[in-house]
C-alpha positions as CSV (number, residue, x, y, z in Angstrom):
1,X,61.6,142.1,127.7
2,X,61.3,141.5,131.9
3,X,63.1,138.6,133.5
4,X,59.8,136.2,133.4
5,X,59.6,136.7,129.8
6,X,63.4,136.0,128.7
7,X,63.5,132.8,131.1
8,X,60.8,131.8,129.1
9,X,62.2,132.7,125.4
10,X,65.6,130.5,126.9
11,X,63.7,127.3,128.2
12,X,61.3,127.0,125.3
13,X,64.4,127.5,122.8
14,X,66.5,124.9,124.2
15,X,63.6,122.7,124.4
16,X,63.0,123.0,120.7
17,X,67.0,122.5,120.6
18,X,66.8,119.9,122.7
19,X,63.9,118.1,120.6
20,X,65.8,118.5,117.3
21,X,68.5,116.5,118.8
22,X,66.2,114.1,119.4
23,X,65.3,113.8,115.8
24,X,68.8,113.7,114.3
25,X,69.7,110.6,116.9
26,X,66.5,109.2,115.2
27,X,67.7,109.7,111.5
28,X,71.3,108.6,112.3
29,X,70.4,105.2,113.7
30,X,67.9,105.0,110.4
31,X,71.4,106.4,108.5
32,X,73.4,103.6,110.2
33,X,70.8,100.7,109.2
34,X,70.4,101.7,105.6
35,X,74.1,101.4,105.4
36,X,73.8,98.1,106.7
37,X,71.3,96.9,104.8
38,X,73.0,98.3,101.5
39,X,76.4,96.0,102.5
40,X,74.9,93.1,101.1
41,X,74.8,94.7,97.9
42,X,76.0,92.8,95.3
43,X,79.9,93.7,93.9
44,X,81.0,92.7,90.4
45,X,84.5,90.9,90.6
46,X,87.1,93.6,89.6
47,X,91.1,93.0,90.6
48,X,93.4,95.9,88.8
49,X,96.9,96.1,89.9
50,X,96.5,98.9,92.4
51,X,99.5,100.9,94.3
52,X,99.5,101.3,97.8
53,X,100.9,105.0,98.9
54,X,102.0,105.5,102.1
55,X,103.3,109.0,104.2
56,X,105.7,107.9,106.9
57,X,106.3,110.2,109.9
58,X,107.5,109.1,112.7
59,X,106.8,104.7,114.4
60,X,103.5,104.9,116.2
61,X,102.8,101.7,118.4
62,X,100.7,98.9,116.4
63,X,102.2,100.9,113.2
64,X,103.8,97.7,111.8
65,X,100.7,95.2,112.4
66,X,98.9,97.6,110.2
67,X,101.6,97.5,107.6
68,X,101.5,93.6,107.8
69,X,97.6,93.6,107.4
70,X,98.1,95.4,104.0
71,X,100.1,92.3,102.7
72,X,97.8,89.7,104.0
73,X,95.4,90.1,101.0
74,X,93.2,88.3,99.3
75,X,93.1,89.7,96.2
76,X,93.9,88.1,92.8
77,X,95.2,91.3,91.1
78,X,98.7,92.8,91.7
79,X,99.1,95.4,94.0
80,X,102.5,97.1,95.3
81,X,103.1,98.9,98.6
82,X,105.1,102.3,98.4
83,X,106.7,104.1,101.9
84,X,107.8,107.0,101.3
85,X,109.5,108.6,104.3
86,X,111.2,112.6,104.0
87,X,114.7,111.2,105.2
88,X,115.9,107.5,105.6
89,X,117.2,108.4,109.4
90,X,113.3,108.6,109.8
91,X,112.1,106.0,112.9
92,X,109.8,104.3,110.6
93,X,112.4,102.8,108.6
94,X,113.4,99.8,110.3
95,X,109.8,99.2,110.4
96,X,109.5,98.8,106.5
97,X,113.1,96.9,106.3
98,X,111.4,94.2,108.3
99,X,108.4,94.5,106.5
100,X,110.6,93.4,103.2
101,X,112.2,90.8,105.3
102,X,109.0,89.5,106.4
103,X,107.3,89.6,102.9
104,X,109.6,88.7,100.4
105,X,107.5,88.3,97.6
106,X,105.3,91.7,98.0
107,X,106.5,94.5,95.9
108,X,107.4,96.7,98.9
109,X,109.5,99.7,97.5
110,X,110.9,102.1,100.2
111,X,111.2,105.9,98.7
112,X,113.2,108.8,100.2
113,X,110.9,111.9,99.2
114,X,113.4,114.6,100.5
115,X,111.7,117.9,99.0
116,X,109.0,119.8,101.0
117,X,106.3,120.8,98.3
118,X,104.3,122.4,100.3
119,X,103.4,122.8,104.5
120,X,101.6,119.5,104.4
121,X,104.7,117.2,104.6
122,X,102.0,114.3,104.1
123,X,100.7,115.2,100.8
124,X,104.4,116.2,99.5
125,X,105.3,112.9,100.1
126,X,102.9,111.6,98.1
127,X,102.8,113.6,95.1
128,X,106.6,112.0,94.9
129,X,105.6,108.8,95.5
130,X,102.9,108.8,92.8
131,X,105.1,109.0,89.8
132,X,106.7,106.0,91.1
133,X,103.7,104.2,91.4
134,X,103.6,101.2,88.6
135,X,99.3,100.8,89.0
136,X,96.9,102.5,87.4
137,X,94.7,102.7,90.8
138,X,96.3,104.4,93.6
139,X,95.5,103.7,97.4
140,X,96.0,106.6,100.4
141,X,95.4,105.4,103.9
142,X,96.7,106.3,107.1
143,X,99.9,105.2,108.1
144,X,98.3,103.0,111.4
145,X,95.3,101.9,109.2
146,X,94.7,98.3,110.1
147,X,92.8,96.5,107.2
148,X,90.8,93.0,106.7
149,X,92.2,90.6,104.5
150,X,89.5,91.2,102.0
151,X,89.9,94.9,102.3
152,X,91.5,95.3,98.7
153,X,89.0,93.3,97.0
154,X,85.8,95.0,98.9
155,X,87.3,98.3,97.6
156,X,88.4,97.4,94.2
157,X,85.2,96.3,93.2
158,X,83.6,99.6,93.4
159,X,85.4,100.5,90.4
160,X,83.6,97.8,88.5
161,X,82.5,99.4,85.6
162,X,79.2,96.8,85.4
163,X,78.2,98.7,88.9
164,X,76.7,101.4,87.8
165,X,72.8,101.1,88.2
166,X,70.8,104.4,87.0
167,X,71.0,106.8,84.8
168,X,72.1,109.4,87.3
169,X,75.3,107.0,88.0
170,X,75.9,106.1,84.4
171,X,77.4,110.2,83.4
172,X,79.5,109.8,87.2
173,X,81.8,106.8,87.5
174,X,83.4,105.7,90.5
175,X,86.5,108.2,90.9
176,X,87.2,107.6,94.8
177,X,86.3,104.9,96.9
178,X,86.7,105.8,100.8
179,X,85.8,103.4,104.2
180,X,84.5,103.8,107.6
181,X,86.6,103.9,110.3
182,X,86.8,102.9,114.2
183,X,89.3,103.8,116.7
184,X,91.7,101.7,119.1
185,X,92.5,103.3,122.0
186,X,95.8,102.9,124.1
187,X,95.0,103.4,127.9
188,X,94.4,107.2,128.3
189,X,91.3,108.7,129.1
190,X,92.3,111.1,126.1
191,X,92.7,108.0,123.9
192,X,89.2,106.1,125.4
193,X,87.5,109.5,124.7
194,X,88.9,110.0,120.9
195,X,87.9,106.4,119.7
196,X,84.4,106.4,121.4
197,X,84.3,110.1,119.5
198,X,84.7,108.5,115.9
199,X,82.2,105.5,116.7
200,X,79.4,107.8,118.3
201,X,79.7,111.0,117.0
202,X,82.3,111.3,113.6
203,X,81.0,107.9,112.1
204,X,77.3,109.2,112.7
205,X,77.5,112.2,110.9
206,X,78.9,110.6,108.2
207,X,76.0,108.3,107.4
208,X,74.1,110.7,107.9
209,X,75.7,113.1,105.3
210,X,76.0,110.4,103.4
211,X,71.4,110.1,102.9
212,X,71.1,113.5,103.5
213,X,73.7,114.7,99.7
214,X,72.1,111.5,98.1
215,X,76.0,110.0,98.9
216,X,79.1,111.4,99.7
217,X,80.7,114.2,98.8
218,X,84.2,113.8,100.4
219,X,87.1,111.2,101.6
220,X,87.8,109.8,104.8
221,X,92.1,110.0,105.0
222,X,91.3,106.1,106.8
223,X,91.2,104.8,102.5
224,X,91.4,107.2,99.5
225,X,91.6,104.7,96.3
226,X,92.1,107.0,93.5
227,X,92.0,107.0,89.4
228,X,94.8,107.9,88.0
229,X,92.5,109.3,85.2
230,X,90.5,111.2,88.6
231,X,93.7,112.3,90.1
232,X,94.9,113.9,86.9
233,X,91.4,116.0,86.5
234,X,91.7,117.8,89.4
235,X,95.6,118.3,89.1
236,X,97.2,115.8,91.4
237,X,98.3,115.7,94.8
238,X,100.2,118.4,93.8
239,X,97.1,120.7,94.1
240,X,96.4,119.8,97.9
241,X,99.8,120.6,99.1
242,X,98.7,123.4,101.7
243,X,95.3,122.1,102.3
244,X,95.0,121.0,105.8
245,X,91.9,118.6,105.4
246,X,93.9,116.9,102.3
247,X,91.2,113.9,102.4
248,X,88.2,115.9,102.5
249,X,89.4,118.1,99.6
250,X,90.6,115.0,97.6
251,X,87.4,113.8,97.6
252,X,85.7,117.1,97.6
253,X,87.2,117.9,94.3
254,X,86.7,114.5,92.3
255,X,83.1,114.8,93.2
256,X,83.0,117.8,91.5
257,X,85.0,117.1,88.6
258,X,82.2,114.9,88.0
259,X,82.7,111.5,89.9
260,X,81.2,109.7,92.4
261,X,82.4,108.3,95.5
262,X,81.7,104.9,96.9
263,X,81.9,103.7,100.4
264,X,83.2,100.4,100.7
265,X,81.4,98.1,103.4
266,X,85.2,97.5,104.7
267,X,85.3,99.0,108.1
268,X,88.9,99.6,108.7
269,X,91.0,100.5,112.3
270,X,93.1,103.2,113.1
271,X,95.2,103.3,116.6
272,X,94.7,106.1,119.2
273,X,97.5,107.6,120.3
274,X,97.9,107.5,124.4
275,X,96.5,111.5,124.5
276,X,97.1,113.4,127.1
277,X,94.3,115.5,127.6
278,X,96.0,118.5,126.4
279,X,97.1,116.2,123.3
280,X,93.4,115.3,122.9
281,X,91.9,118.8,123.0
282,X,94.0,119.9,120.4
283,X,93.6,117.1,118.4
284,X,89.8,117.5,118.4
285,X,90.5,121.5,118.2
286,X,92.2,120.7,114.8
287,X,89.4,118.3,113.5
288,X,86.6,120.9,114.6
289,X,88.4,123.9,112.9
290,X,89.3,121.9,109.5
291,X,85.5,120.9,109.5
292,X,84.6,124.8,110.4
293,X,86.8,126.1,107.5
294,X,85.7,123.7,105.2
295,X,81.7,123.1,105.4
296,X,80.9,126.3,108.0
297,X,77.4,125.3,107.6
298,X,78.1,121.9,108.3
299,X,79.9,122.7,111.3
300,X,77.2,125.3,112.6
301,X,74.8,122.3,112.2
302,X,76.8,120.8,114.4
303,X,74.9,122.0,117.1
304,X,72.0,119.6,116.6
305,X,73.7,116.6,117.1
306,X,74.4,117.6,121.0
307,X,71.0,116.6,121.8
308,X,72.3,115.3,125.2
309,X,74.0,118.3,126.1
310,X,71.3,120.7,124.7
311,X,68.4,118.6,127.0
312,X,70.6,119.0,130.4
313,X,70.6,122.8,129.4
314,X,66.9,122.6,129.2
315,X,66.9,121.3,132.3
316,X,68.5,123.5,133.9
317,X,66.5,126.5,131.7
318,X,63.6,125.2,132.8
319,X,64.4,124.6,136.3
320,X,63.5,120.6,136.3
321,X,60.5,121.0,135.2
322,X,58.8,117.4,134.5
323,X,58.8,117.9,130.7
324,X,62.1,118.5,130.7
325,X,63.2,115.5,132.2
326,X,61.3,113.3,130.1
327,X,63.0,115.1,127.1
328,X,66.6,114.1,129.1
329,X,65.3,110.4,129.5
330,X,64.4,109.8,126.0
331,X,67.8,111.7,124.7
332,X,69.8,109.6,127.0
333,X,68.3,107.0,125.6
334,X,68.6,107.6,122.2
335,X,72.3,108.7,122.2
336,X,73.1,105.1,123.9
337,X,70.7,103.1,120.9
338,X,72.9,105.3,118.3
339,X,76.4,104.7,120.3
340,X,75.4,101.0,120.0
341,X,73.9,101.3,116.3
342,X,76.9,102.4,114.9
343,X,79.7,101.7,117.5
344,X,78.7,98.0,117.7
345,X,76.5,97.6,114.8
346,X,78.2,98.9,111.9
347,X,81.7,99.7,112.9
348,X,81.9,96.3,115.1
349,X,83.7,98.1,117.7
350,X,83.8,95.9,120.5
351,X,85.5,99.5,123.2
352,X,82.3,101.0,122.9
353,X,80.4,99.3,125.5
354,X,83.0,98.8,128.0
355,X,82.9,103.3,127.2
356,X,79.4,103.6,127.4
357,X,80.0,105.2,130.9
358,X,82.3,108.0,129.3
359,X,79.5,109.1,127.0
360,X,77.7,111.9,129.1
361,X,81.8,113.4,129.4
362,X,82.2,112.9,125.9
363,X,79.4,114.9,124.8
364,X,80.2,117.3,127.4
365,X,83.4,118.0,126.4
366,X,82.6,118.0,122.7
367,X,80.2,120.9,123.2
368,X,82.3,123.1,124.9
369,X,85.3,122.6,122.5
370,X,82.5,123.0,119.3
371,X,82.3,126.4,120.6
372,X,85.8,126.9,121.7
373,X,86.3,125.8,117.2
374,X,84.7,129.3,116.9
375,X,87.0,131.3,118.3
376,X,90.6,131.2,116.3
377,X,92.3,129.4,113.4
378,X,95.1,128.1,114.9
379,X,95.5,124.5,115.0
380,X,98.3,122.0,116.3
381,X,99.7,119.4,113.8
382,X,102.6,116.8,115.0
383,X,104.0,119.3,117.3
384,X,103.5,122.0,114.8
385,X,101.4,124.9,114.9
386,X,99.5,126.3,111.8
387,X,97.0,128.9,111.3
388,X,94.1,127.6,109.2
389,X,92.5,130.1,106.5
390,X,90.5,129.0,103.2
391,X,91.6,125.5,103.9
392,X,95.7,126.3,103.8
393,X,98.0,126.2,105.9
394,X,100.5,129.0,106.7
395,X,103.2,128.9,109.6
């Protein structure tokens, strides 16, 4: 093949590149409007006592406003918050004293979980703290998860039995209910880049997942409420205790025990850190390797939602060549409409304009660490580092 010919074989295949990022911006903003459409959806009223499970590590700023927004609740059922923490000279401590101070009347139960089960030091907390647990329904979220005061309720209802609808749904009850998320970023240009990730790009592709497997198939570590009876199928948090991508698997496997998975219309918050932008690579690095070891297909895939990137290659394939520009324009376009379709429109994420101007960076910098996720299975967790195989963890 002579020079002519292989220029030729590049520009046309990252215009066809190119164009298929096109489409998937078009079928996420559709993703993100059926979602909302489907949040007015009618909830039967269901309010079992549920118990709140927490993994403490550490005091994160804005860590005890999100503990305080899990007692404001409007919810008519009992619900209890357990902390479990792996030794009581933990930071987060004082955090929950005050919390008990603050809340008298809340069931708040502090819990040293001193054994290490397993490499994931979150997950062996909780497989202690879930034997504690008075409630029949159990709650996982993030320790900086920020909730509405109608979070419990929105969630709790999916496990209604009156909600299923089809026949499909009748053999699979609810076994895991799990929220959208949106970031709140702390300063850094690490930070401002991480939350306009999960509003443009993460919180996408999960809407989009979510039409294209006819709903989900996983969890989202921002809410994991649980069954008891679920939990117990698939062997308890006992059987993630290696897993790196603990919510992912949690759901993964009650979906295939036979459950479904409901996504509450609850969009909850979870705070940046201040990254550095070595502290934000590797946190990305991390996220891009757990979803290559998980769902490589998924993460090959990945590919097509760099539409911007892939149309500046184009560009420069085609060397500016008045087709490919118009393919640059309508990208651009289209990446902003889905920024603000899911940023603003579903997540209500009021950073994502004021980052609008980041977004060509973003998408920049996403692509070349996508294909730096090839390379290796090491990853970086709380200072720690971990080589990734088969979804475990070994030091």
């Amino acid at each position: 093949m002579n020079s002519h010919a292989l220029a030729l074989v590049v520009e046309v295949t990252t215009a066809a590149l190119a164009v298929a990022g096109i489409g998937y911006f078009i079928f996420a903003i559709i993703a993100a409007r059926v979602f909302v459409s489907s949040r007015h959806a009618w909830l039967a009223p269901f309010a079992p006592g549920v118990s709140i499970l927490k993994s403490l590590k550490g005091f994160d700023p804005g860590m005890f406003d999100a503990f305080r927004s899990h007692c404001n609740q409007n919810y008519r059922g009992e619900f209890e918050l357990l902390f479990g923490v792996s030794s009581l000279n933990d930071p987060a401590v004082p955090a929950v004293h005050q919390l008990q101070s603050e809340f008298p009347d809340q069931a708040i139960r502090l819990i040293e979980c001193p054994a290490r089960l397993g490499t994931n030091g979150k997950v062996s907390n909780l497989a202690q703290l879930a034997p504690l647990a008075r409630h029949e329904f159990l709650l996982v979220n993030d320790s900086d998860i920020t909730v509405s005061p109608n979070y419990l309720e929105r969630v709790m209802s999916h496990f209604a039995p009156s909600q299923i609808q089809t026949h499909e749904q009748a053999a699979k009850p609810v076994g895991l209910v799990t929220a959208l998320y949106r970031g709140r970023e702390h300063g850094t240009v690490g930070s401002r880049l991480e939350s306009l990730g999960i509003a443009t790009d993460f919180m996408p592709s999960v809407l989009v997942a979510r039409i294209i497997e006819g709903g989900l198939r996983y969890g989202l570590g921002s809410t994991l409420a649980v069954s008891r009876e679920a939990l117990h199928k698939i062997g308890g948090f006992e059987s993630l205790i290696d897993r790196l991508a603990d919510d992912y698997e949690l759901g993964e496997r009650i979906y295939k025990a036979g459950y479904r998975i409901a996504l509450t219309s609850d969009v909850v918050e979870t705070s940046v850190p201040g990254y550095t932008w070595r502290g934000f690579c590797e946190h990305q690095l991390r996220w891009l390797r757990t979803v290559r070891d998980a769902r490589p297909g998924g993460y090959t895939g990945l590919l097509f939602t760099q539409g911007f990137t892939l149309a500046l290659l184009n560009i420069i394939a085609s060397g500016l060549s008045p087709i490919s520009l118009w393919i640059l324009a309508l990208s651009f376009f289209l990446r902003l409409s889905l920024a603000m379709a899911v940023g603003a429109g579903v997540l209500g994420d009021h950073q994502v304009l004021p980052s609008l101007w980041l977004l060509p960076l973003r998408d920049l910098v996403a692509s070349c660490l996508w294909i730096t996720g090839f390379a290796g299975n090491t990853i970086v967790w709380r200072g720690e580092r971990f080589t990734l195989k088969r979804g475990r963890l070994s030091t």
